[in-house]
N, C-alpha and C positions, 0 to 999 in steps of 0.2 A: 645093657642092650634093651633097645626097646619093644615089650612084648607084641608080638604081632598079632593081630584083628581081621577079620574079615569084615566085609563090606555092611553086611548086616549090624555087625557090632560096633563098627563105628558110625554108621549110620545113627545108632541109638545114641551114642555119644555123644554126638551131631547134637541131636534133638536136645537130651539132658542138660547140656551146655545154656542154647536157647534157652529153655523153658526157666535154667536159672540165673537168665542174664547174663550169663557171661560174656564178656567182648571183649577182655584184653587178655593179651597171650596165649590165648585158644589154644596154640599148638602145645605149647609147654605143657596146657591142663589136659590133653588130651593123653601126651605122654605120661602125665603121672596116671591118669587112669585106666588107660591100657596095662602101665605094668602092674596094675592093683589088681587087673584080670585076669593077668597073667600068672599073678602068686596065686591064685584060685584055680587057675587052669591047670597050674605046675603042680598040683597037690602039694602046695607047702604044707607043714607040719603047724600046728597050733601055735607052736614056739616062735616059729620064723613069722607068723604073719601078727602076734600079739608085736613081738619085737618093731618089725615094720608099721604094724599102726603105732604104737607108743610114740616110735621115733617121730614119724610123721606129725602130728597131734601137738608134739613138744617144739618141733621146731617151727610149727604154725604162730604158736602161742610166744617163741620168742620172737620171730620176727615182727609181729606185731608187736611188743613191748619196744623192742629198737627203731620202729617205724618213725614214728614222731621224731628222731632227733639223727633223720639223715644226714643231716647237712652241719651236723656237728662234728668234730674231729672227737675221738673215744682212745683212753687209754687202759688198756688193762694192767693192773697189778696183783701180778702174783705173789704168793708168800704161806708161811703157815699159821695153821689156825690155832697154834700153841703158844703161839706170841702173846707177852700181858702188858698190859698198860703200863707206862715207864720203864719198856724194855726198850732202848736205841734205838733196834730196829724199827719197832711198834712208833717211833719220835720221826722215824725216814719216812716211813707209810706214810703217815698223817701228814706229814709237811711239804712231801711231792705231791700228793695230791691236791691240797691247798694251792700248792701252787701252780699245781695246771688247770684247776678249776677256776681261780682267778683271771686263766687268761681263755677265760670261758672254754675250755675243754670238758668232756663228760669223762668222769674215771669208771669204770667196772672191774668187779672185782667179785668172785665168787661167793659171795653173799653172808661169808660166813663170821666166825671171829678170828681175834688176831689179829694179822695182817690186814685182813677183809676188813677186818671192822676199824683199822686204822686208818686206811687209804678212802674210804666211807666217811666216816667222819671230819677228814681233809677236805675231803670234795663236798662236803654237806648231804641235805637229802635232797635237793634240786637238782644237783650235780652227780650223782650216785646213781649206777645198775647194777642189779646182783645176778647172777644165773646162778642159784644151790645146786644142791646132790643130793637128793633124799635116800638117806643111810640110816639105820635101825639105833645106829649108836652116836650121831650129830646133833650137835646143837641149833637150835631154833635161829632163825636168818636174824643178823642183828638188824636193832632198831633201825638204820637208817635209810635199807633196804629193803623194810618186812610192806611195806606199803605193794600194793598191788599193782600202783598203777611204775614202778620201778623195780619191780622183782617177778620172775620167772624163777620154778622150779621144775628140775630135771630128774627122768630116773636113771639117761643113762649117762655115763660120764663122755662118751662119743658125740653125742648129740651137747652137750656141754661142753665141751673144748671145741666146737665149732664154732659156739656164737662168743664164748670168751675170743677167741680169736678172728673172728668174721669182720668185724666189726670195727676192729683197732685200726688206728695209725702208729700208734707206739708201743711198747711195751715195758714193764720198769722188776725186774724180780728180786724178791730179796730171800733169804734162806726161809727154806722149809722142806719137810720130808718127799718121803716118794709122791706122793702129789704134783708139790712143787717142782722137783725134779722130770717130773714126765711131761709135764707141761713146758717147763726150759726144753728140751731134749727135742720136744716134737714143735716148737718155734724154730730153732734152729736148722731142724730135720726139713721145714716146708720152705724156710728162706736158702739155704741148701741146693735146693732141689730146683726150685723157682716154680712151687708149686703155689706159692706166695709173692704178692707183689711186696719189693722191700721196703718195708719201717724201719725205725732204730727199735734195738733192745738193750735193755741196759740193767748188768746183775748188781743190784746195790749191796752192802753189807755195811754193818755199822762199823765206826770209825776203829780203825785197828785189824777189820777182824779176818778173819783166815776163809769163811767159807767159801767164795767166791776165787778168792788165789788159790785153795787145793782143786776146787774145780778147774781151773784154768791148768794149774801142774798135772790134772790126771789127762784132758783132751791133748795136752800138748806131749806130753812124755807117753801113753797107750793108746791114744786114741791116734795122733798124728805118726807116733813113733812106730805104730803099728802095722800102717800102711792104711787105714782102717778109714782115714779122709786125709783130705788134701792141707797142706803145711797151709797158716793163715788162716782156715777158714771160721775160726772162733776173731778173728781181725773186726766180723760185723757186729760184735759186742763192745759195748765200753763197760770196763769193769773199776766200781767204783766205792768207795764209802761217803761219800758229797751226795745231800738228797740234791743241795741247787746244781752239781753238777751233773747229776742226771736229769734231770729239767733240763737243761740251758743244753745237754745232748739231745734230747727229743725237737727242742725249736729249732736248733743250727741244722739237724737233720731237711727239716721243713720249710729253710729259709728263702731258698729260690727254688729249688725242687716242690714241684706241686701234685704232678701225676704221671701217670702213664697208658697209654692204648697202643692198643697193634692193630694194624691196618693191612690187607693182601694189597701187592705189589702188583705193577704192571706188565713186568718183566713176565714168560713165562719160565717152572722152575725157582724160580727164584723165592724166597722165604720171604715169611710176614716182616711185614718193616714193623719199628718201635719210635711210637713220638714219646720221649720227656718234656714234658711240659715245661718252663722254668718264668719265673717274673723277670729275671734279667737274659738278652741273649749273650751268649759268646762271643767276642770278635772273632776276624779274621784270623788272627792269631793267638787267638785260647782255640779256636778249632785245629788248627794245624798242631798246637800241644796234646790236645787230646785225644786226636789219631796217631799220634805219636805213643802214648802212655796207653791207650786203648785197643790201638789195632788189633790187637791179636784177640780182641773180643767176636771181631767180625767175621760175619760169613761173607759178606760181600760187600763193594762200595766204600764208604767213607760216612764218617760223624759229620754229619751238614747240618742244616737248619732248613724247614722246611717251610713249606706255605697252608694253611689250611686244607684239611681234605671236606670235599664237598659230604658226607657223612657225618660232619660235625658241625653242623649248620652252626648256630651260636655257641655252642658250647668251649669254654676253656678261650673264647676270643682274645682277653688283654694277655694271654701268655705267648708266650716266644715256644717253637719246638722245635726241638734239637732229634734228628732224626738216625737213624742207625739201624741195621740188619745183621742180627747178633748171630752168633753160633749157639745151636742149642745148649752146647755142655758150660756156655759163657752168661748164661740167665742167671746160676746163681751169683754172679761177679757182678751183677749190676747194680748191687749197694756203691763200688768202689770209684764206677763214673759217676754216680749222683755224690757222691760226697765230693769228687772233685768239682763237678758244678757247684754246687755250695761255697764251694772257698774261691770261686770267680772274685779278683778282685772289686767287682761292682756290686757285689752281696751286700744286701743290708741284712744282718741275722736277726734284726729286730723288726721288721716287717708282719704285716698281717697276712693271716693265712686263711679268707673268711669267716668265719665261726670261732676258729682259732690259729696258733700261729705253730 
């Protein structure tokens, strides 16, 4: 909620704005400053407003660190920090990252060792971000993310599981403790929910190994068997020991699928429409299949393809969009039409995806 101001007080806002140039998104900066008057006004507690600055402060300092490499595709990998050099998995880290940095993608990875310092060393130091956790009993950010101008440290873990995940197009996890675990849990939780625009995630384990399949037996046998989510919806994972087959999941993910925006409708009542972007369109008849397989996603209308809306003047132009007015409770099901776009006969899965693919 936004704290509320009288005339006087924004007025002064007004002024302070000017006086320090500011001129883009006024509004925004006015809302965060209001509600910073507001914790003043509200008699927050010492606690609540160290927390609120901290948070603030921290996440100033990452977004600036990710600034520079907007327009790059980022994948994060998770894993634990207990991992040692010539461990299998420690061999997965290092080689998927290698090989999405090759195809110019940026990896981040929570700065740490292990895992972190596998999937780091894959991706190089040019190709590496780290977000730490400054903890009393953690080790020092490895070498290839301790550089400043590629690392940000955090002290809350909230504020760090933001930009570990703000930032991605993909995701790749491989075994680790409660960490690792809360981190899988709350990717799934935001793709779920479609609090999250959908990426691929993909739980790696080394060749053989069981972590990932008891994961999979305990969602599917308590978690599904429970009532507790709906049957499939671990379906938007690929679960794997192949580091190139998780790769070659993250690019087939991206291959004609490129974005998404919602746009209000003209209709009144009627819900935000959603363009998919895609490099190839649909025929006539992949659309009529896909409101076939899709329907029941919709809250209204039909899967069309649309024409630009005037709101995107240039933007996203060489792509095709594929239009649709979904049901709320059917957001988090929108991995399973983009993957069917993707397997369009006319897919190249080896196409470029700007920056990366």
């Amino acid at each position: 909620m936004t704290a509320p101001v009288n005339d006087q007080t924004a007025e002064a806002i007004d002024s302070l704005l000017r006086d320090a140039g500011v001129t883009h998104q006024r509004g925004l900066i006015r809302r965060i400053m209001a509600a910073a008057l507001g914790l003043a006004t509200d008699g927050a507690s010492r606690l609540d407003l160290k927390i609120s600055a901290s948070a603030l402060e921290e996440m100033r300092q990452a977004f600036a660190l990710f600034a520079p490499y907007t327009g790059v595709r980022k994948a994060s990998i998770f894993g634990s920090a207990r991992t040692k050099p010539g461990d299998l998995l420690y061999t997965a880290a290092e080689e998927s990252a290698r090989a999405l940095a090759e195809d110019n993608w940026m990896v981040v990875t929570g700065a740490g060792p292990g895992i972190m310092e596998a999937a780091a060393l894959g991706a190089g130091v040019e190709r590496s971000l780290g977000v730490s956790i400054r903890l009393p009993f953690e080790e020092e950010p490895n070498a290839f993310v301790a550089h400043e101008a590629h690392h940000v440290a955090m002290k809350y873990f909230f504020t760090r599981k933001l930009m570990l995940v703000k930032e991605s197009s993909a995701f790749i996890c491989l075994p680790g403790g409660f960490g690792t675990m809360d981190e899988t849990f709350e990717l799934l939780t935001l793709q779920q929910t479609g609090k999250m625009v959908p990426v691929p995630i993909v739980l790696l384990d080394r060749p053989g190994g069981s972590y990932w399949a008891g994961f999979r037996d305990f969602v599917v046998d308590e978690l599904e068997g429970g009532g507790y989510v709906t049957a499939g919806d671990l379906d938007r994972v690929l679960i794997t020991d192949s580091a190139d087959a998780a790769v070659e999941h993250v690019h087939a993910f991206w291959s004609n699928y490129t974005d998404l925006r919602w746009f209000p409708t003209d209709v009144p009542g009627e819900r935000d429409a959603l363009l998919l972007y895609t490099r190839v369109a649909p025929t006539d008849a992949q659309l009529a299949d896909l409101n076939e397989r899709f329907g029941y996603m919709l809250d209204s209308g039909a899967i069309t393809l649309a024409d630009p809306y005037p709101e995107e003047g240039s933007e996203n132009a060489e792509f095709a969009r594929v239009r649709l007015v979904p049901r709320p409770h059917a957001i988090g099901e929108l991995y399973r039409l983009i993957w069917a776009l993707n397997e369009l006969p006319e897919t190249d899965p080896t196409g470029p995806v700007g920056e990366g693919r």
